[in-house]
C-alpha positions in Angstrom: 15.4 -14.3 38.1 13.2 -14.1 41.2 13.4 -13.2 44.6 13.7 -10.3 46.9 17.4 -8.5 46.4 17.4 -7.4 50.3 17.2 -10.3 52.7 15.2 -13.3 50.5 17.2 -15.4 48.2 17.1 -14.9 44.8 16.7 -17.8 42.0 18.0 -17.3 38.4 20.4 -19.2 35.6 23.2 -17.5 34.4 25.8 -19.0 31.3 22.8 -21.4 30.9 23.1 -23.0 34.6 20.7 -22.5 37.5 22.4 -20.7 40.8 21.0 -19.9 44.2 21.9 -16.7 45.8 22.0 -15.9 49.6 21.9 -12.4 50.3 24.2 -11.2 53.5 22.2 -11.4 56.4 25.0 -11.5 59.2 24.1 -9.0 61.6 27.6 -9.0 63.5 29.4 -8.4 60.5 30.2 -6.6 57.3 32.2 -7.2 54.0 35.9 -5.9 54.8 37.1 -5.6 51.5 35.9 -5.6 47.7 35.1 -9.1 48.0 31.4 -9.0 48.1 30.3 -12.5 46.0 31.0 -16.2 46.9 30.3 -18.8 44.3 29.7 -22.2 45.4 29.4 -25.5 43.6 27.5 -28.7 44.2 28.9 -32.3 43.6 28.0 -35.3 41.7 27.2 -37.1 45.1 24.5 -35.3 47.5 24.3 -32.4 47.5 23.8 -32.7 43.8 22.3 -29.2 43.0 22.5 -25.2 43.8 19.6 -25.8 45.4 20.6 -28.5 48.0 24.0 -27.1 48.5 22.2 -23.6 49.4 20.4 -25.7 52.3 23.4 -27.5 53.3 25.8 -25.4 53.6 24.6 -22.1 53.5 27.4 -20.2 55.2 25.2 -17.0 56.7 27.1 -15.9 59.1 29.7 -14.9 55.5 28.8 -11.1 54.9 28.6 -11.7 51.2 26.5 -13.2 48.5 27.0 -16.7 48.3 25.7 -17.9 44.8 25.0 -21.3 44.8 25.6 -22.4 40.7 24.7 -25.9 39.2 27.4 -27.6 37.8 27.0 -27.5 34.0 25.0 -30.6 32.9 23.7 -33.8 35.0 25.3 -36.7 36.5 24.3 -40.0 35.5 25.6 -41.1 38.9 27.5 -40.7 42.0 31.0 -41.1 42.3 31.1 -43.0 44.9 29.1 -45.6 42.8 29.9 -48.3 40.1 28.9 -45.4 37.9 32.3 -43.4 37.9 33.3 -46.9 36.1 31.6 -45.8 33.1 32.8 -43.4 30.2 29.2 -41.6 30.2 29.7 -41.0 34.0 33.6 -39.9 33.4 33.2 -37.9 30.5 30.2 -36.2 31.8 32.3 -35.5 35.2 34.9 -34.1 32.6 32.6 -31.7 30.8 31.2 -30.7 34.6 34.5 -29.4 35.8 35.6 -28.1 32.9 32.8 -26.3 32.5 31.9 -24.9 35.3 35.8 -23.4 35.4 35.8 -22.1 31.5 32.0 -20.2 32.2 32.8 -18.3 35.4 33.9 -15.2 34.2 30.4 -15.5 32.1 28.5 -16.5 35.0 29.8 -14.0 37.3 29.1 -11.4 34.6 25.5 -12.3 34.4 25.1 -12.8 38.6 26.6 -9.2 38.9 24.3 -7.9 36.5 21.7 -9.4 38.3 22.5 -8.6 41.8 23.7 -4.9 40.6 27.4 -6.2 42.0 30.2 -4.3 40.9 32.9 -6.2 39.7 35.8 -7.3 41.9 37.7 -10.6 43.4 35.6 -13.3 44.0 35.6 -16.1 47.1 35.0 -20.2 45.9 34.0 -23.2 47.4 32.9 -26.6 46.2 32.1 -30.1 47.0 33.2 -33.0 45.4 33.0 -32.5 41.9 32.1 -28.9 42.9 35.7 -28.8 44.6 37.5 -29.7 41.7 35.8 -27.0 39.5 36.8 -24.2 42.1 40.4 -25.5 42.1 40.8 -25.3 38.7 39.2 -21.7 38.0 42.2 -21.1 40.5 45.0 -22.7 38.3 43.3 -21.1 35.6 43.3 -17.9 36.6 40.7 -16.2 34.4 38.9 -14.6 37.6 41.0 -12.6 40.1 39.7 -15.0 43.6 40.4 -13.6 46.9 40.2 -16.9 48.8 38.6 -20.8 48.1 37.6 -23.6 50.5 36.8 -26.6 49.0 35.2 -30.0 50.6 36.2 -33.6 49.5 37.6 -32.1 46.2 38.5 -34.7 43.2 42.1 -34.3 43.3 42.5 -37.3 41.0 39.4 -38.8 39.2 41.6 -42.0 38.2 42.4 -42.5 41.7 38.8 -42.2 42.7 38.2 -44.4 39.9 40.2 -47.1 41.5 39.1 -47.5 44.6 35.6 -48.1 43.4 37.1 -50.7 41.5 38.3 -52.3 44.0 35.0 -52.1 45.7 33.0 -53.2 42.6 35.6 -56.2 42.3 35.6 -54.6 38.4 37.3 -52.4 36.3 36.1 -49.6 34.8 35.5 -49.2 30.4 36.8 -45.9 30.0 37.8 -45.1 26.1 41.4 -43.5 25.7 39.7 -40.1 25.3 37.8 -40.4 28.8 41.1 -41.7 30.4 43.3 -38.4 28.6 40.1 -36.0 29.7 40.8 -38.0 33.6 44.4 -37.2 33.4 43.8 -33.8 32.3 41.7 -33.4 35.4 44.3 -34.7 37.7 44.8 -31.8 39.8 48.3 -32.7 41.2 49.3 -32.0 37.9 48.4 -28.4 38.2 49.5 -27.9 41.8 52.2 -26.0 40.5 49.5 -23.6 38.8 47.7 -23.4 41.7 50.3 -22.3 44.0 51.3 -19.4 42.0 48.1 -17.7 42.2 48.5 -16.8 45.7 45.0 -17.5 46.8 44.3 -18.5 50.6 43.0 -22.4 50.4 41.2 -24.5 52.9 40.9 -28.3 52.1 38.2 -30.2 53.7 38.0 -34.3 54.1 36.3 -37.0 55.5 37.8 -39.6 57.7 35.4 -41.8 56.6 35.1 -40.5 52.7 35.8 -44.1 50.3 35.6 -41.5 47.7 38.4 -38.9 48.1 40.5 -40.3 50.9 41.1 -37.9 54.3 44.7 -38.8 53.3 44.6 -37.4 49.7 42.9 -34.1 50.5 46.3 -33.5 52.9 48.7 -35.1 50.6 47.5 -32.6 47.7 47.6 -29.7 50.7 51.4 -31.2 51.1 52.1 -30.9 47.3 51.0 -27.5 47.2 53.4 -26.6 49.7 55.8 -28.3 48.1 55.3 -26.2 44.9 55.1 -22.7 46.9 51.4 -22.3 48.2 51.7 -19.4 50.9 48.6 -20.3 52.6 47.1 -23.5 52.6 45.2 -25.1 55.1 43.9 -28.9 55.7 41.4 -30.4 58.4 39.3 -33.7 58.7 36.1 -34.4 60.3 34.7 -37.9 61.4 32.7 -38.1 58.1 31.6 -39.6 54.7 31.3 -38.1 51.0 28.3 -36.7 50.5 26.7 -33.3 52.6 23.4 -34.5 52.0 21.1 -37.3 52.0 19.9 -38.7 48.7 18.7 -38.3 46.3 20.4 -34.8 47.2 18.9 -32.7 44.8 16.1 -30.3 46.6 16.8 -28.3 49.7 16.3 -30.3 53.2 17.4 -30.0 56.5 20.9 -30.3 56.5 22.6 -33.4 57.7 24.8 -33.3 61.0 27.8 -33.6 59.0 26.8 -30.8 56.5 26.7 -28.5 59.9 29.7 -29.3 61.0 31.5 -28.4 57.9 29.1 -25.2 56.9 30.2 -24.4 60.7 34.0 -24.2 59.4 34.1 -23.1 56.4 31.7 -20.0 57.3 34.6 -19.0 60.2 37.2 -19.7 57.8 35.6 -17.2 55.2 34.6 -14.6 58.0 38.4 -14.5 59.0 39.5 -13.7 55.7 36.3 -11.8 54.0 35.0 -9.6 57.4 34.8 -7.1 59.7 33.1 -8.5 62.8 31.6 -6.4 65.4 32.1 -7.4 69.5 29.0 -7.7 71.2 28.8 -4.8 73.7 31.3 -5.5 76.8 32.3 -8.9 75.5 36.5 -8.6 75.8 38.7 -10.2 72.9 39.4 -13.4 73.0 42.9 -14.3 74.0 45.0 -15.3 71.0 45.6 -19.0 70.0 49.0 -20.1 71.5 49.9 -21.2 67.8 48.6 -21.2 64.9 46.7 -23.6 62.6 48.2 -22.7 59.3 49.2 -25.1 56.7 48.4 -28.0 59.6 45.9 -30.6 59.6 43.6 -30.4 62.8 42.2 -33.2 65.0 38.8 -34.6 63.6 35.8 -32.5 65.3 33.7 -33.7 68.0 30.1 -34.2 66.5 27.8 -31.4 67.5 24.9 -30.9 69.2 21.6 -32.0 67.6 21.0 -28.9 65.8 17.3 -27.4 66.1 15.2 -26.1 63.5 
C-alpha cells in the first residue's frame, strides 16, 4: 500500500486485486451517514483497470473514499469485439463477475484495514462488466450497500453475445458450461433478488452503446419495478460503450463522455451519501416541479470542452 491517507490517493491490492483509492476531498460537503467507502469497478471495454476508471470517473465532489478495485483476472478482449464470441473470453467474463461479487466482503475487509475505516454500509458502481459485478453483490446480499449506480451494466451476456454476432456475421463457440456460466449471469433472472434488497439504483446507458443497448439498461430498470424495486432510476446520454480510449488501461484525461457521466453519477451519490454546505448568501434552489424517480431522462447536451 502507498500513498498519503489525507488528501493523495492511495495504491494497494486487497483479496489479491489491485484498487485505487480517492480520499474525500470535497470541500462543500461531508459524509451524512455511516456510509464512508464507495467501491468501484472497471469493465472489460475501456476503462479496463482501477487505475483508468480512477481517472475517468473519479466522482470528487462524493465525500467518501471511492476505491477503485480491478476486476479479478484479465480480459482477453473487449466485449464489444469478436472476442465475447469466444469461450476464453466468456468464461473469463464469468470468473470476473463472479469474482469480484464473492471477494467483497474480503476486499472491503482488507481496504478498511488499510484506510483505518470502520466497518458500515457500503455505496457501488461499475461499468460494463464492472456494472454487472456491483449488481450482483446486490442480489447477493453478503455486504449491507447503502446505494449503487452502475454504467452500461451486462444485464445479459447472451444477449450481448448476439448482437456481436450479428455484427461479426458469425456465431459464437461457447461450450455448454460457458453458455450455463452466461445464463447464470443473466441478471433478469435475479431481478427479483435485487429488488428485495431495498438498495437505491441508478442505471446508466448509451444511446449509441452496440454493446448493452440504451433500451436494455431501461427495460431491466422496468423489470425491477415490476418485481418491487422502491427506487430505481434510468437515464441515457448521447454515447458509446466504453468511458475511455483504448487501450483503456492507465490513467488519461478523461474522455468527454466519461465527464458527462462522472458529472451524474457524482450528484446522484452526493444526494443520497451528503451533507452539502450553501455557499454564503446563495438561497436554495427552488424545488423540481416533479420528480425524476424511476423515469428515464432526455439524453444530455454534450458539455463544454472541459479544461485541464
Amino acid at each position: 500500500m502507498s500513498g498519503d491517507h489525507t488528501n493523495r490517493p492511495v495504491h494497494g491490492t486487497a483479496a489479491g486485486v489491485a484498487y485505487v483509492a480517492l480520499p474525500p476531498t470535497a470541500v462543500d460537503a461531508t459524509a451524512s451517514g455511516p456510509t464512508l467507502l464507495l467501491v468501484a469497478w472497471p469493465g472489460f471495454d475501456p476503462p479496463r483497470t482501477a487505475a483508468a476508471l480512477a481517472a475517468a470517473i473519479p466522482m470528487t465532489g462524493v465525500p467518501v473514499w471511492r476505491v477503485h478495485l480491478d476486476l479479478p483476472g484479465r480480459s482477453p478482449g473487449g466485449l464489444g469485439s469478436g472476442a465475447i464470441l469466444e469461450n476464453d473470453a466468456i468464461e473469463a467474463y464469468g470468473r470476473a463477475v463472479e469474482q469480484a461479487a464473492t471477494g467483497l466482503p474480503a476486499a472491503l475487509a482488507e481496504i478498511r484495514r488499510d484506510l483505518a475505516l470502520p466497518d458500515g454500509p457500503v455505496a457501488l458502481a461499475g461499468f460494463s462488466a464492472g456494472g454487472a459485478a456491483a449488481l450482483l453483490a446486490v442480489a447477493r446480499g453478503e455486504v449491507a450497500v447503502s446505494a449503487a449506480a452502475v454504467v452500461a451494466p451486462v444485464v445479459a451476456p447472451a444477449r450481448a453475445a448476439r448482437a456481436v454476432e450479428r455484427r461479426a456475421g458469425r456465431d459464437r463457440a461457447w461450450s455448454d458450461p460457458a453458455q450455463a456460466l452466461a445464463d447464470r449471469l443473466d441478471l433478469g433472472a435475479l431481478a427479483g433478488d435485487i429488488a428485495a434488497r431495498d438498495v437505491p439504483l441508478l442505471l446508466v446507458g448509451g444511446a449509441r452503446d452496440r454493446v448493452v443497448p440504451a433500451g436494455e439498461v431501461t427495460a431491466f430498470r422496468d423489470v425491477l419495478q415490476r418485481r418491487g424495486a422502491g427506487s430505481v432510476e434510468a437515464t441515457t446520454f448521447r454515447m458509446g460503450h466504453a468511458l475511455a480510449a483504448e487501450p483503456g488501461t492507465e490513467a488519461r484525461p478523461p474522455i468527454t463522455d466519461a465527464v458527462r457521466v462522472d458529472g451524474v453519477l457524482t450528484d446522484w451519490f452526493r444526494e443520497r451519501l451528503a451533507d452539502v454546505r450553501p455557499e454564503p448568501g446563495a438561497e436554495a434552489a427552488p424545488a423540481a416541479a416533479e420528480s425524476t424517480e424511476q423515469q428515464d431522462t432526455a439524453p444530455y447536451p454534450a458539455p463544454a470542452p472541459v479544461t485541464r
